[in-house]
MDTraj code that builds the backbone (N, CA, C; nanometers):
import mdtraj as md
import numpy as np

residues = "UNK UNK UNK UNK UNK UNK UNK UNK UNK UNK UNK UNK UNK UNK UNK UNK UNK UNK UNK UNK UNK UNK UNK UNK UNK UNK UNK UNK UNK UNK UNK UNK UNK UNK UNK UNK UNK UNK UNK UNK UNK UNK UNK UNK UNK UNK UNK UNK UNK UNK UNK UNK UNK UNK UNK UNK UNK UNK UNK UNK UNK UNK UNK UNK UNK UNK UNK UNK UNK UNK UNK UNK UNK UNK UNK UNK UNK UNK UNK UNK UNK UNK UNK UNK UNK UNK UNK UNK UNK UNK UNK UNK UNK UNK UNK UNK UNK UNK UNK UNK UNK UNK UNK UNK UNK UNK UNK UNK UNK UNK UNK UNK UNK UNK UNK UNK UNK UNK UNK UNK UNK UNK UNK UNK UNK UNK UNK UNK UNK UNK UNK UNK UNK UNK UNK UNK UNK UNK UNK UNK UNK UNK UNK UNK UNK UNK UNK UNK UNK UNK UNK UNK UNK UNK UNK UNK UNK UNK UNK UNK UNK UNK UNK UNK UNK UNK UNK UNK UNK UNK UNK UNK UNK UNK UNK UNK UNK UNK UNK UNK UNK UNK UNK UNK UNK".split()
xyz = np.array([
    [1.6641, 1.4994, -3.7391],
    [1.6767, 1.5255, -3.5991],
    [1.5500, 1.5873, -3.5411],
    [1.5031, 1.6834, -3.6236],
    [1.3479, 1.7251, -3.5614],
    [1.2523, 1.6448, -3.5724],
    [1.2492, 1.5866, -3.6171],
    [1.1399, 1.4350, -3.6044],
    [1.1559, 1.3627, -3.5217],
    [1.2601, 1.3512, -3.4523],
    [1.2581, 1.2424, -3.3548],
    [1.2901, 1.3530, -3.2367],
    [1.3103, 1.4467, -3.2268],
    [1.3052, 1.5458, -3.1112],
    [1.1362, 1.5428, -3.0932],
    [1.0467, 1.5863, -3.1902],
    [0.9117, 1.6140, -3.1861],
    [0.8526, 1.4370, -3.1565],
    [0.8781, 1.3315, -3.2027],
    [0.8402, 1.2016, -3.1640],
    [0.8642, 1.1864, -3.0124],
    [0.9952, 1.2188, -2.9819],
    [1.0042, 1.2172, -2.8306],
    [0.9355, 1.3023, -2.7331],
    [0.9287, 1.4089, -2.7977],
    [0.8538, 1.5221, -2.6497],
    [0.6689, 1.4354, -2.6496],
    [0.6470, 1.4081, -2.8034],
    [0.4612, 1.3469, -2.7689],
    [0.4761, 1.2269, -2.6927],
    [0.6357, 1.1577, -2.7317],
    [0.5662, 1.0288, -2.6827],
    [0.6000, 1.0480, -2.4867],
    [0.6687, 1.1767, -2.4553],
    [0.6851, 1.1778, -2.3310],
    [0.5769, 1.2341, -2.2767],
    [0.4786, 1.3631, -2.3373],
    [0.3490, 1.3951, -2.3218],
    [0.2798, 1.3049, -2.2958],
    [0.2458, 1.1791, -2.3714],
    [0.1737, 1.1152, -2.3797],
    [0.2167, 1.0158, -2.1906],
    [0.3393, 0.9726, -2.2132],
    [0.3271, 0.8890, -2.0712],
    [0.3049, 1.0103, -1.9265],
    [0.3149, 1.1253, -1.9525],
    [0.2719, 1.2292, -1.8544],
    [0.1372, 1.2459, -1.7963],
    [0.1264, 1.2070, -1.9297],
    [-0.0573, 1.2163, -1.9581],
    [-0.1256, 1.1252, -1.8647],
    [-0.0680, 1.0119, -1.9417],
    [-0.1449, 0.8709, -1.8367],
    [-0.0984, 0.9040, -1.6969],
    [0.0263, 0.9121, -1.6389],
    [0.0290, 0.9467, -1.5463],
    [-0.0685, 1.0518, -1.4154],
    [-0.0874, 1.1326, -1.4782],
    [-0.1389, 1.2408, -1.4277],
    [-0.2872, 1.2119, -1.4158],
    [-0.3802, 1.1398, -1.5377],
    [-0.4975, 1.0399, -1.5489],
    [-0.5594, 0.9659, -1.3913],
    [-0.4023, 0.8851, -1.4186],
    [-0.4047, 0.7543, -1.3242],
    [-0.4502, 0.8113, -1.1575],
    [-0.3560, 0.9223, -1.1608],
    [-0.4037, 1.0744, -1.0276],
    [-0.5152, 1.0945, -1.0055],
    [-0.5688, 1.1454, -1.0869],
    [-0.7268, 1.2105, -1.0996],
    [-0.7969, 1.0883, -1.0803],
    [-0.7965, 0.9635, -1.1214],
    [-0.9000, 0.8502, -1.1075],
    [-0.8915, 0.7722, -0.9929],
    [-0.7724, 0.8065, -0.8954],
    [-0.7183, 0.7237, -0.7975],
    [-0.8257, 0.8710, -0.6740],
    [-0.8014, 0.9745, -0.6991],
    [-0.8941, 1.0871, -0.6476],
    [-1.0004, 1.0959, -0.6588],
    [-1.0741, 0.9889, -0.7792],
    [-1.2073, 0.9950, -0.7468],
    [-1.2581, 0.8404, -0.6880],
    [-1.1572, 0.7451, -0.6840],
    [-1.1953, 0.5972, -0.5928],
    [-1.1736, 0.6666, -0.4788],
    [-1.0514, 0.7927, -0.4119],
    [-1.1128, 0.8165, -0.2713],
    [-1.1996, 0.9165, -0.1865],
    [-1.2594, 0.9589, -0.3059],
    [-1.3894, 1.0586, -0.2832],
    [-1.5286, 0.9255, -0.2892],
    [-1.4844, 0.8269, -0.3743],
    [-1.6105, 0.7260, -0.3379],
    [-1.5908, 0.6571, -0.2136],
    [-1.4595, 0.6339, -0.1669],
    [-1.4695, 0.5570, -0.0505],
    [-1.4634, 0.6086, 0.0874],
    [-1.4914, 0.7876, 0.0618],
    [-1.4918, 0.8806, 0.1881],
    [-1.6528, 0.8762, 0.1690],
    [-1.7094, 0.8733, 0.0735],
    [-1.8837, 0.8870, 0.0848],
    [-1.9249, 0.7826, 0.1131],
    [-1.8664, 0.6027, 0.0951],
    [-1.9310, 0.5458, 0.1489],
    [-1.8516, 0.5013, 0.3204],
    [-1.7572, 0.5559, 0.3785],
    [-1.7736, 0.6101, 0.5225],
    [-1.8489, 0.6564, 0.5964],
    [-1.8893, 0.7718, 0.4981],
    [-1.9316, 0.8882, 0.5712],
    [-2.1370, 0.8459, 0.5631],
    [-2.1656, 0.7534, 0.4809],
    [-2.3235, 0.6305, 0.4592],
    [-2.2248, 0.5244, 0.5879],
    [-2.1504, 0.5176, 0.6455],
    [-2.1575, 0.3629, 0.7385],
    [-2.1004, 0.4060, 0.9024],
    [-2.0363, 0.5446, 0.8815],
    [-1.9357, 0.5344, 1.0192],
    [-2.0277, 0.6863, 1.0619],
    [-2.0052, 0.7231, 1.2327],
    [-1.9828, 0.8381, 1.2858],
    [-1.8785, 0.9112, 1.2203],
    [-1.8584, 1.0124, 1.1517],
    [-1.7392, 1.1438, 1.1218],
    [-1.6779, 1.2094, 1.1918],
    [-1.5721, 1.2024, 1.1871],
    [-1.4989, 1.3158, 1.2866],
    [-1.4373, 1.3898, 1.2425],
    [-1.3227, 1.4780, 1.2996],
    [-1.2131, 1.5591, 1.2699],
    [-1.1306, 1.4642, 1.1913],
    [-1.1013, 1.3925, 1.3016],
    [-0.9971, 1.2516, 1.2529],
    [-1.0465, 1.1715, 1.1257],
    [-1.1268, 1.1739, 1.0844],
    [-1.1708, 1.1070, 0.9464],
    [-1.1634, 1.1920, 0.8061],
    [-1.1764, 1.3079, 0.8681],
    [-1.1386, 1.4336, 0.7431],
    [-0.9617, 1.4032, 0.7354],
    [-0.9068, 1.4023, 0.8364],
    [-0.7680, 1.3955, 0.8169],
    [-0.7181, 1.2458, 0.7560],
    [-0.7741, 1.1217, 0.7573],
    [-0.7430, 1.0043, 0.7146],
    [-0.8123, 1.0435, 0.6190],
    [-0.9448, 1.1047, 0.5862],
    [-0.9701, 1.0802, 0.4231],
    [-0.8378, 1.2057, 0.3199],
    [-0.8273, 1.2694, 0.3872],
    [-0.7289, 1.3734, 0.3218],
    [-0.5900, 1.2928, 0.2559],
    [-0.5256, 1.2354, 0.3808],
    [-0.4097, 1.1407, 0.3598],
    [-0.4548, 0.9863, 0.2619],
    [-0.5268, 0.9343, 0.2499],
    [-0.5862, 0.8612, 0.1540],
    [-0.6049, 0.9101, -0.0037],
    [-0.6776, 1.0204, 0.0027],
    [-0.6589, 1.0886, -0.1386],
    [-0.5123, 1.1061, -0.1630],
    [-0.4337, 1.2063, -0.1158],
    [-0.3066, 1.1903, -0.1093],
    [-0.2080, 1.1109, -0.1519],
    [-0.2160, 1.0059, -0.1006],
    [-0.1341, 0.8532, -0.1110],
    [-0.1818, 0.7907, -0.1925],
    [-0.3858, 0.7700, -0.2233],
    [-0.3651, 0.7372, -0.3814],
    [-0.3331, 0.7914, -0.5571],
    [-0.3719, 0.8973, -0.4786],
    [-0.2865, 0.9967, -0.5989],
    [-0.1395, 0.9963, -0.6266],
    [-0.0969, 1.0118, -0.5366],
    [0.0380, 0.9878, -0.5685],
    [0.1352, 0.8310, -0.5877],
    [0.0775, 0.7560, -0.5437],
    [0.1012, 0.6328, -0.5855],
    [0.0175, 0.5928, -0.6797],
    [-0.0599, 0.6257, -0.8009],
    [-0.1188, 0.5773, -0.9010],
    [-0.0382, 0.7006, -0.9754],
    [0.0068, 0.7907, -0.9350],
    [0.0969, 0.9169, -1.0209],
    [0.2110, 0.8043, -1.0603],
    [0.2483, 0.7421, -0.9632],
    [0.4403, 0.6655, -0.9491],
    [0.4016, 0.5586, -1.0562],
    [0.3073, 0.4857, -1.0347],
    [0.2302, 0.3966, -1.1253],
    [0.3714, 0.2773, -1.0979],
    [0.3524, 0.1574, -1.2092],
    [0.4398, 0.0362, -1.1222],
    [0.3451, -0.0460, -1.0767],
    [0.4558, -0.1126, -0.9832],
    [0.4316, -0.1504, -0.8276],
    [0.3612, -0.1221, -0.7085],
    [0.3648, 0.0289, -0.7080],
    [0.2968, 0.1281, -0.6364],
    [0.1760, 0.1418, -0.6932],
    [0.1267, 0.1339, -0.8381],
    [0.0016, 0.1562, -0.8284],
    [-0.0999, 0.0221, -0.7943],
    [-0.0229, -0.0744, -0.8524],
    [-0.0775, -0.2181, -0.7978],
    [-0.1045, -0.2134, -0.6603],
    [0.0084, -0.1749, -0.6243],
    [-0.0037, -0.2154, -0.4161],
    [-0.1136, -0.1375, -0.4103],
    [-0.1348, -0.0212, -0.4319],
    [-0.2350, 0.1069, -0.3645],
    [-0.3497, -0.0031, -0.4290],
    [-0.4050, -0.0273, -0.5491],
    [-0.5035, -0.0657, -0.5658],
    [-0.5637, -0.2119, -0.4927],
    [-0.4676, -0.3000, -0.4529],
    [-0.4383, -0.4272, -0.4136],
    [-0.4815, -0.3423, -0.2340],
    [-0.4690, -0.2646, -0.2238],
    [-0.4225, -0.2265, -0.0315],
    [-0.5660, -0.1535, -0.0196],
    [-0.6409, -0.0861, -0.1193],
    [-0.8038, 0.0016, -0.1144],
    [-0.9085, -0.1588, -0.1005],
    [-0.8922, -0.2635, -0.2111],
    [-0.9509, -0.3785, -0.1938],
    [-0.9403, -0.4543, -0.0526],
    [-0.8029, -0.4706, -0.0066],
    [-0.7823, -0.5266, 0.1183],
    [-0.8770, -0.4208, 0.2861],
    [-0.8222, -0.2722, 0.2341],
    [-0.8885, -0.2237, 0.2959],
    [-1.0356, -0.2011, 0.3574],
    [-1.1596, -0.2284, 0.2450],
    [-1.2686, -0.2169, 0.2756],
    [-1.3008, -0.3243, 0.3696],
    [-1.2707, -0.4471, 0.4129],
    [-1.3391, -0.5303, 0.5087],
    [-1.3087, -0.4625, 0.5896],
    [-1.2115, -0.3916, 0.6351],
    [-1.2203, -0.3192, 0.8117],
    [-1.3232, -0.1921, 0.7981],
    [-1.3285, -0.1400, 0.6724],
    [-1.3825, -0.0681, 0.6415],
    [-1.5536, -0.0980, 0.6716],
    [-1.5813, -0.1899, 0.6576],
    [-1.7391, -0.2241, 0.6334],
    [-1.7293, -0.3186, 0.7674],
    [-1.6829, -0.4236, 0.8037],
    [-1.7115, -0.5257, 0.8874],
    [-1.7604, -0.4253, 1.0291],
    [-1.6739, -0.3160, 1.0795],
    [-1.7390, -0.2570, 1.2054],
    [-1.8885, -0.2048, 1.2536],
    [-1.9202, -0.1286, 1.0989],
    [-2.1210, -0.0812, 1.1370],
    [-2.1721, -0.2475, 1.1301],
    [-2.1202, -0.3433, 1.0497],
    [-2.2162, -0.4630, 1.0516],
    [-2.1943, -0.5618, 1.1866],
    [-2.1050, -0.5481, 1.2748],
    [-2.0908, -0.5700, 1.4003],
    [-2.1256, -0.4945, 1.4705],
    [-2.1392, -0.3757, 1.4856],
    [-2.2209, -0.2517, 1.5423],
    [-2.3898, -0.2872, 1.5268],
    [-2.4165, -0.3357, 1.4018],
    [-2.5589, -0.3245, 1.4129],
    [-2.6137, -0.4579, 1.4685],
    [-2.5103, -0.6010, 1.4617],
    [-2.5444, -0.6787, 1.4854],
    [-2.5800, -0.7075, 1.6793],
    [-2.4757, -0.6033, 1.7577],
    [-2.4880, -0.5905, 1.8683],
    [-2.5406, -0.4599, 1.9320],
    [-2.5857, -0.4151, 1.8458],
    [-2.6798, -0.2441, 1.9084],
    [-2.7845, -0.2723, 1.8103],
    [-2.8773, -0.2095, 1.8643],
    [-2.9783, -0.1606, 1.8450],
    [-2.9688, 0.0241, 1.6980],
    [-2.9966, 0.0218, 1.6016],
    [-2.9328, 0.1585, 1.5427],
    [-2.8391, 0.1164, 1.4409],
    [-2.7646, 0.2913, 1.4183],
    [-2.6984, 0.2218, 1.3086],
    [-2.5593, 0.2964, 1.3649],
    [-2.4459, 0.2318, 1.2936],
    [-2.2842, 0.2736, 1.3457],
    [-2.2973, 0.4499, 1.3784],
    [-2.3318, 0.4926, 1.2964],
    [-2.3277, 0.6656, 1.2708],
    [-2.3718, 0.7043, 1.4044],
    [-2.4798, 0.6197, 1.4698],
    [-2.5565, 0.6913, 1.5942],
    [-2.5251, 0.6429, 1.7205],
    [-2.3854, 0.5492, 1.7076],
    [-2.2566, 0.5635, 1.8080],
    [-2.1752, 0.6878, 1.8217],
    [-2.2385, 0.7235, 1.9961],
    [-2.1369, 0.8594, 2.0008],
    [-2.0277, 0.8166, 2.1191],
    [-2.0577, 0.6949, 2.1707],
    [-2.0180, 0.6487, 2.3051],
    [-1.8853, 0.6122, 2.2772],
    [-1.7993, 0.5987, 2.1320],
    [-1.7053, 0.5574, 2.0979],
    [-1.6946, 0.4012, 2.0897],
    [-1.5703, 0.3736, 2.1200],
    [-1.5345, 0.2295, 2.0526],
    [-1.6126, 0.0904, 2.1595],
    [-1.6833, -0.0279, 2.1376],
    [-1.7007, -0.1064, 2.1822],
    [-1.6370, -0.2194, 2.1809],
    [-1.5679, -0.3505, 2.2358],
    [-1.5009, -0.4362, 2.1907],
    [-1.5466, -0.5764, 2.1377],
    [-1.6640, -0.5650, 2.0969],
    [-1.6585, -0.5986, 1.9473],
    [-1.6104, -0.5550, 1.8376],
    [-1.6406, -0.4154, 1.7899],
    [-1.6026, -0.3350, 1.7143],
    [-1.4552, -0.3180, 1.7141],
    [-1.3906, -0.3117, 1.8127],
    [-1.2508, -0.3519, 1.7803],
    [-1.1930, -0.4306, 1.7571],
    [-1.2487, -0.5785, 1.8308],
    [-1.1805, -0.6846, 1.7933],
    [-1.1956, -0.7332, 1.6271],
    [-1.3523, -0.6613, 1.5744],
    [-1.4062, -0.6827, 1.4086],
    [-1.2642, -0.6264, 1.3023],
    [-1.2110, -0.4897, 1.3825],
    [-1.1081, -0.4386, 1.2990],
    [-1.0195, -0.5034, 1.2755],
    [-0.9829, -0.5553, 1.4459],
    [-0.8185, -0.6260, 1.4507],
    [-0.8241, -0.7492, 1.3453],
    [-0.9399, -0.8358, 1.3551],
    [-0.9718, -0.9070, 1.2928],
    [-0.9680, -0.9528, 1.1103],
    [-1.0394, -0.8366, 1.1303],
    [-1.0139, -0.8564, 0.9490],
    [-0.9426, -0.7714, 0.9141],
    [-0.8298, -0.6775, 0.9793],
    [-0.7180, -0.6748, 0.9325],
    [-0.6085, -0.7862, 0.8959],
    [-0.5906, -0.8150, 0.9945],
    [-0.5137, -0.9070, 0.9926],
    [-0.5267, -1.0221, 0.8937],
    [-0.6290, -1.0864, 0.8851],
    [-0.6721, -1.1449, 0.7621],
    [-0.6697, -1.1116, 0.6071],
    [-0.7099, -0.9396, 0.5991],
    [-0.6064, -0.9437, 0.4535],
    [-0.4968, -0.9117, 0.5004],
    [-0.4120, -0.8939, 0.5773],
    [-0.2996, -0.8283, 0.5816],
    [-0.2368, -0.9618, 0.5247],
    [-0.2914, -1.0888, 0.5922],
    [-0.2056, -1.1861, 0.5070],
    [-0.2272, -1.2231, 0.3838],
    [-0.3351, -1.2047, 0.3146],
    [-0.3643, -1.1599, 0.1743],
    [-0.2414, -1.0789, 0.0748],
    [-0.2407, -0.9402, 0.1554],
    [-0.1489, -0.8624, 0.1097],
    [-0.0320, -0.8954, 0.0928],
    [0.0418, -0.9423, 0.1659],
    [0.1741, -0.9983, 0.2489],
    [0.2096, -1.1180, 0.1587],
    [0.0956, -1.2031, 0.1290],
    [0.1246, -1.3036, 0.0498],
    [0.1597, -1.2374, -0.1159],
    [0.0561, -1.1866, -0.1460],
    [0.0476, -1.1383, -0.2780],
    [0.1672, -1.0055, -0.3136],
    [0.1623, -0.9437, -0.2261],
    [0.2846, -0.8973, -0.2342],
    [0.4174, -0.9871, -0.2712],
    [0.4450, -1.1055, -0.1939],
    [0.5441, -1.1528, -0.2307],
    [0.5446, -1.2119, -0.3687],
    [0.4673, -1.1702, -0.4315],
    [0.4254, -1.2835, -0.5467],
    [0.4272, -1.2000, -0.6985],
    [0.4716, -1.0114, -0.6514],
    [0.4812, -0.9016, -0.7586],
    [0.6434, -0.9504, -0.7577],
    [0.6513, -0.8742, -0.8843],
    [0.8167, -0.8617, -0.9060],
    [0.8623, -0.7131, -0.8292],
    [0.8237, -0.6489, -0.7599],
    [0.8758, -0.5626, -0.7005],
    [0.8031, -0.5802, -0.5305],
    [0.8356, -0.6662, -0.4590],
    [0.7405, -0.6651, -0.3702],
    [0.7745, -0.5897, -0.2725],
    [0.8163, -0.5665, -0.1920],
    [0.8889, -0.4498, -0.1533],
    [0.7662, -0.2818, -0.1596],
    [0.8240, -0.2397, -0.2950],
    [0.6415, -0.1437, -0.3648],
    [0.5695, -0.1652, -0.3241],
    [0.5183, -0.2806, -0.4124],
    [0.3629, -0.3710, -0.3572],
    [0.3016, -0.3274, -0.2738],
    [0.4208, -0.3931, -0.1309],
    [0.3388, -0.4494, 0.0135],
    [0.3403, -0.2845, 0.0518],
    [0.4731, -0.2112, 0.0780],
    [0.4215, -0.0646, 0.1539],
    [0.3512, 0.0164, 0.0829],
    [0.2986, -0.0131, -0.0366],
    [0.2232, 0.0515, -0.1155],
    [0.0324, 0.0096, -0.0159],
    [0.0320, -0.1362, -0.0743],
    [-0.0413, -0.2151, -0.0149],
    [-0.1098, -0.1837, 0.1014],
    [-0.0417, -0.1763, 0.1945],
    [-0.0231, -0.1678, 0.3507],
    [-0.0725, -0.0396, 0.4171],
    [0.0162, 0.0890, 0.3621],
    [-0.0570, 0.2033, 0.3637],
    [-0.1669, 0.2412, 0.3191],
    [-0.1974, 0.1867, 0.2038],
    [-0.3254, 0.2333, 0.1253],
    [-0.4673, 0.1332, 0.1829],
    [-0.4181, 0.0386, 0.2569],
    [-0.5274, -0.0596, 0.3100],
    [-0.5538, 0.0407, 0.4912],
    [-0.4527, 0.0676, 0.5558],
    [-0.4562, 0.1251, 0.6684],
    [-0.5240, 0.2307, 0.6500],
    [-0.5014, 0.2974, 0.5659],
    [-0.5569, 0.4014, 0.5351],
    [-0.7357, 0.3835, 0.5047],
    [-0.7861, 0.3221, 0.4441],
    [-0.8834, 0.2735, 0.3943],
    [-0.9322, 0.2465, 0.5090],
    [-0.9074, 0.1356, 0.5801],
    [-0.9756, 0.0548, 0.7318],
    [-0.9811, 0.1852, 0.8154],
    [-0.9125, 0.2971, 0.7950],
    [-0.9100, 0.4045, 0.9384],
    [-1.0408, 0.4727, 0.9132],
    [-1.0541, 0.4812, 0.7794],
    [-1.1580, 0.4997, 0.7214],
    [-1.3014, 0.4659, 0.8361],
    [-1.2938, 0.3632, 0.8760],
    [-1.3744, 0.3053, 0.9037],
    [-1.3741, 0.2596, 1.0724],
    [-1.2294, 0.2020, 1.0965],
    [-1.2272, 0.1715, 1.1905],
    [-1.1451, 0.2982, 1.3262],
    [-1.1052, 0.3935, 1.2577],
    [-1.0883, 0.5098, 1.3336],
    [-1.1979, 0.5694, 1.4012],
    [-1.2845, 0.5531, 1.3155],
    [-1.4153, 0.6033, 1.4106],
    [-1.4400, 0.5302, 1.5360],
    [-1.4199, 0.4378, 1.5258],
    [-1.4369, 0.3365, 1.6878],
    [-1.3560, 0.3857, 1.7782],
    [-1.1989, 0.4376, 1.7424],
    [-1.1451, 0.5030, 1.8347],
    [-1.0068, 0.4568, 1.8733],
    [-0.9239, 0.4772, 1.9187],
    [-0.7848, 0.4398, 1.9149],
    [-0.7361, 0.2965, 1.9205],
    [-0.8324, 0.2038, 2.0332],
    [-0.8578, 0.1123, 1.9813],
    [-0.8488, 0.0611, 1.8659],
    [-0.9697, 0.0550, 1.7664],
    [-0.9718, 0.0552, 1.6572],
    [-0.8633, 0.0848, 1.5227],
    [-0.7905, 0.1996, 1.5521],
    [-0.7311, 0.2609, 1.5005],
    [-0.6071, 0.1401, 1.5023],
    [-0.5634, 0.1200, 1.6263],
    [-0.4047, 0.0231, 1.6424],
    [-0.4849, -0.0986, 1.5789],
    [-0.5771, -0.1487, 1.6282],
    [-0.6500, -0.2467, 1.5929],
    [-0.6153, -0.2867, 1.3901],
    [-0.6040, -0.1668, 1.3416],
    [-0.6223, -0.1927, 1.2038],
    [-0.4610, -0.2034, 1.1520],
    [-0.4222, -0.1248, 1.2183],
    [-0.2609, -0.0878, 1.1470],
    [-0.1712, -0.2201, 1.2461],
    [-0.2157, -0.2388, 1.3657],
    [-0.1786, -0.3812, 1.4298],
    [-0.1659, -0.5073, 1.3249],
    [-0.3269, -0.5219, 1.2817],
    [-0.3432, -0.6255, 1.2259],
    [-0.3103, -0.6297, 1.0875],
    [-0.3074, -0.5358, 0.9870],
    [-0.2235, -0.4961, 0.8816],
    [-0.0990, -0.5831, 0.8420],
    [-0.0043, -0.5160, 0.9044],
    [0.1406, -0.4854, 0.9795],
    [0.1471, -0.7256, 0.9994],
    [0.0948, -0.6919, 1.1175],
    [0.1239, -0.8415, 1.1282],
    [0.0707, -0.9472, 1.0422],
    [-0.0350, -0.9376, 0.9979],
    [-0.0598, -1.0168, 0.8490],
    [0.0396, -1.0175, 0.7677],
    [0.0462, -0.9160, 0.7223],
    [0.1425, -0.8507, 0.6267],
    [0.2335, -0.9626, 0.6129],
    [0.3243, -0.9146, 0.7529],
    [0.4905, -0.9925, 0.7900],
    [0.4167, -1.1372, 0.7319],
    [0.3385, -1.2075, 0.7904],
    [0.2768, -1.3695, 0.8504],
    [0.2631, -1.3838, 0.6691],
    [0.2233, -1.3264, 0.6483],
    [0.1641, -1.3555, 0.4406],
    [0.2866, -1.3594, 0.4117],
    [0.3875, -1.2520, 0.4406],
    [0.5214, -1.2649, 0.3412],
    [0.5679, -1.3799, 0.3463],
    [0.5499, -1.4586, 0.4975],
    [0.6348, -1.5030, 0.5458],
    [0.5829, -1.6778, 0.5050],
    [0.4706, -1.6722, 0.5121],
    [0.4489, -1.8311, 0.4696],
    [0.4360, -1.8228, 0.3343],
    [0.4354, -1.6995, 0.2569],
    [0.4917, -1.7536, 0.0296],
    [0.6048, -1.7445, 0.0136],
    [0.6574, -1.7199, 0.1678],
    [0.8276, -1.7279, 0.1237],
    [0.8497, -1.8797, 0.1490],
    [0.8002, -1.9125, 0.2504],
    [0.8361, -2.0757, 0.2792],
    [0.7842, -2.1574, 0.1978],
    [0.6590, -2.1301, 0.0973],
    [0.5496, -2.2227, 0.0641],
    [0.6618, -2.1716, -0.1153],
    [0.7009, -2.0800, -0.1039],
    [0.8074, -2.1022, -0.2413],
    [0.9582, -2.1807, -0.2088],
    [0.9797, -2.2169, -0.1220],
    [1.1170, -2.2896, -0.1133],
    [1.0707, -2.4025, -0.0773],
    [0.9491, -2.4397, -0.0489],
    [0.9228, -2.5961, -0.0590],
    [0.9225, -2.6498, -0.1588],
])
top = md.Topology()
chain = top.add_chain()
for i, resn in enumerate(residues, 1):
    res = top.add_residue(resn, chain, resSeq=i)
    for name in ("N", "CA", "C"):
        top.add_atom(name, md.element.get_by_symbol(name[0]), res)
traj = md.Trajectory(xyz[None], top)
């Protein structure tokens, strides 16, 4: 009986372990993807608070591990095009670089967000339907990509901001919605 009491507590140590791992490494992908924000966008108040909630949510969804850690990792990948596409539309129509926008959001720059949100969102949406827990996945997905793009596209400004979680959101649905049809064909 003490052998398999002592087999069980390591082998539960041990999945604690990874767990808790998976935390710490999901905390340092969003300390890399607040530094390369903080190299592409203007900073604000509001970006300390989306990078805060980003660490957050990937920590704790790479803690839950699953489904959830897939989606979060699947939703940081989806995330960076809103993330990056705005300074490279910024620079393509200003003069400078994104950071030395103080004038706030332009509509290019918003429409760049809405844009390639929406485009992975149907990425997500699709591939989501395509986990065995999709459901996880996608609000895993979804948040952790919004989160990511605010990253980026919050700095442009409220605009921007709906712009990302708009286009998210409706990809999302549009992806679920044509691997649901494109599987019953």
């Amino acid at each position: 009986m003490e052998r398999s009491d002592l087999a069980l507590r390591r082998a539960r140590r041990a999945y604690e372990t990874t767990h808790v791992a998976a935390g710490v490494r999901a905390l340092g992908l969003a300390a890399g993807l607040c530094v390369l924000a903080i190299g592409l966008h203007r900073i604000t108040s509001m970006s300390w608070l989306v990078a805060a909630l980003l660490a957050a949510t990937l920590a704790t969804l790479a803690w839950r591990g699953g489904a959830y850690r897939r989606g979060a990792l699947a939703g940081v990948l989806a995330g960076l095009p809103p993330l990056v596409v705005p300074s490279i539309v910024f620079a393509m129509s200003h003069p400078g670089h994104c950071t030395g926008c103080a004038t706030g959001a332009s509509w290019p720059c918003m429409l760049a967000c809405l844009g390639t949100s929406a485009l992975v969102g149907v990425v997500v949406g699709h591939r989501a339907s395509a986990d065995r827990m999709p459901r996880a996945f996608g609000l895993s997905a979804i948040a952790t990509a919004a989160l990511t793009g605010l990253l980026g596209c919050g700095t442009v400004g409220l605009g921007g901001a709906l712009g990302v979680v708009a286009g998210l959101v409706a990809g999302g649905v549009a992806g679920w919605v044509v691997a649901g049809r494109t599987a019953r064909a």
